[in-house]
N, C-alpha and C positions, 0 to 999 in steps of 0.2 A: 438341859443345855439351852441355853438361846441363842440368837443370831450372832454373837459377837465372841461365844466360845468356841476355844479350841478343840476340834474332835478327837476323842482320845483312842476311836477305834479304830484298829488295823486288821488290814484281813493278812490271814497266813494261805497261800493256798493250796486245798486239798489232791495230792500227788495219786493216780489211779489205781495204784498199788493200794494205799491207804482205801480209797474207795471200794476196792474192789476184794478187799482183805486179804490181798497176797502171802506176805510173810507173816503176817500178824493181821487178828481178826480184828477189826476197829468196835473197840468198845463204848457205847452213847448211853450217857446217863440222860433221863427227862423228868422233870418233874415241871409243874400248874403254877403259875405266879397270877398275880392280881394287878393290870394295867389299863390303863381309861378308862376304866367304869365296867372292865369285864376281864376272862380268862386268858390266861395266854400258855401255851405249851412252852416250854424253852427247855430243847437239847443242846448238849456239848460234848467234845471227847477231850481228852489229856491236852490238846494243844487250842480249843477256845470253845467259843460257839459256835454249833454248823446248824442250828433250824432254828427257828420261831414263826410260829402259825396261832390264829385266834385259839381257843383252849372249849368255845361251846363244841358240844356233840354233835349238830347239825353238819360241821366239816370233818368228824370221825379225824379227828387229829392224830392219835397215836397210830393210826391205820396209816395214814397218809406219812407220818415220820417214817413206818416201817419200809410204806412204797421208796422212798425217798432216798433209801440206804438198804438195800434188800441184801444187803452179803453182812449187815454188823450183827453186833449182839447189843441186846438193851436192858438196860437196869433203870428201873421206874425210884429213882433216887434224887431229891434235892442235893447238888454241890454247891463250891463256893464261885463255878460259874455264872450262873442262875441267881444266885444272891447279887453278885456283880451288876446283872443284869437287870433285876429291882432297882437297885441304886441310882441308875444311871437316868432309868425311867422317870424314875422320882425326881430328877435331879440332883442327887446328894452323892454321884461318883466323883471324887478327886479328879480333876483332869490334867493332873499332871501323872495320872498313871494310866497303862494304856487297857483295853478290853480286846483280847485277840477275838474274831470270827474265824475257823477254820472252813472253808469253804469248796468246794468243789464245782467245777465248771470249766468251758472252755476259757480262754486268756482272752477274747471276747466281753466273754459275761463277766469277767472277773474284772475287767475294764472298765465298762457299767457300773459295775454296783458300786465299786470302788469308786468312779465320778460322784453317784451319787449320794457318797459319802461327805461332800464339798458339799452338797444345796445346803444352807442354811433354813432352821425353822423362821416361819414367818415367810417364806419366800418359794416362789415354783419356778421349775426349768421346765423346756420341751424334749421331745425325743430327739426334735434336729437341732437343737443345742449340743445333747449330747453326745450325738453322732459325730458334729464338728469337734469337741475336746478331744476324743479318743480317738481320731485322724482321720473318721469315715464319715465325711460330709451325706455320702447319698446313700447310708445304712440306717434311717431314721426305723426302718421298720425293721428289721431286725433288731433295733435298738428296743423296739417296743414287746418285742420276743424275749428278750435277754433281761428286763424291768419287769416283766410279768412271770419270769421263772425266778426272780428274787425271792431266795429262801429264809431272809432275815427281816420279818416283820417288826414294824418301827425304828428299830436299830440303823438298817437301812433304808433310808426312805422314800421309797418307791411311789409311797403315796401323792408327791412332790413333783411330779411331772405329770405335764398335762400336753394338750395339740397344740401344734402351732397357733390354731386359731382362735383359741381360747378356750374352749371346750375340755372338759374334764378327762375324756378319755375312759378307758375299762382301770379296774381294779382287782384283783384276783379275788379279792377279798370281798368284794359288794362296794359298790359305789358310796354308798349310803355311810358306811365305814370310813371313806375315803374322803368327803364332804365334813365330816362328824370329826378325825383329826388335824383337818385343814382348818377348819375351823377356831376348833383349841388352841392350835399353834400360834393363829393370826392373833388371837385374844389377848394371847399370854406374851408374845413378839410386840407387839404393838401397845400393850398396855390398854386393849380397849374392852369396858367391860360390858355383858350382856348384849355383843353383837352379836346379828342373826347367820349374818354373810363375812364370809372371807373376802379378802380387798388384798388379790395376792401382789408380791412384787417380782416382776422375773428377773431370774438367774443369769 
């Protein structure tokens, strides 16, 4: 996607009963896809996506999917969610069809992420930007709690916000990750080739 398309994902969000496997045990398929130059995990159940995390061993991914949902049951199976989810990566999803995330969180975090479904590539928001859209001017920190439990890597992009002051901020994922698809994005946004540095524009 670039700067000027429409995003085609919606979050559905995950009810604590579903979480928590009340009446029905929530069943998560996962399988390894291949995105920016490396691995990427990608879970979902019957109603979208609920994880994406790097796929190297060094973050023991499937370990961390199991922490992540400790009441489901897992089937280490490619679906046609995950195919979805290549496509999109690639750029080659339809955006006129939508890609559900099923997600779980407080209505908070589900606030957030969902904001940061609006930043366009090419471009960064702050935490107290976001804080102002989702009606909590003086929650920037907490905002940055609820951006760093973001359980949809790239998809959501968390990587996109930075400090007020200009400064890069944490990343869950490694900084270095974080610089690395900021980058790509401004390249590929901007049409500029074999630059070093990102030249963001804020949200």
């Amino acid at each position: 996607m670039d700067s000027t398309s429409p995003n085609p994902v919606r979050i559905i969000p995950m009810t604590d009963s579903e979480f928590k496997g009340g009446e029905k045990k929530l069943i998560i398929h996962y399988s390894f896809l291949s995105a920016n130059g490396g691995k990427v995990l990608v879970a979902s159940t019957q109603k979208g996506v609920c994880f994406m995390m790097p796929g190297e061993m060094r973050w023991n991914p499937v370990g961390t999917l199991k922490r992540h949902f400790p009441k489901a049951l897992f089937r280490c199976q490619k679906v046609a969610a995950h195919k979805n989810v290549s496509l999109l990566l690639r750029g080659k999803w339809d955006l006129e069809r939508e890609l559900p995330l099923h997600l779980h969180g407080t209505s908070f975090q589900l606030a957030v992420w969902q904001d940061l479904l609006s930043v366009p590539a090419g471009k960064v928001t702050t935490y107290l930007n976001i804080a102002k859209r989702v009606g909590r001017p003086r929650a920037a920190r907490a905002v940055g709690k609820a951006v760093g439990s973001n359980p949809i890597l790239y998809v959501i992009p968390c990587h996109r916000v930075i400090c007020s002051n200009g400064k890069l901020g944490g990343y869950r994922w490694g900084v270095e990750r974080k610089i690395k698809i900021l980058n790509k994005e401004a390249r590929k946004s901007h049409k500029v080739k074999n630059a070093a540095n990102w030249e963001p524009t804020l949200f």
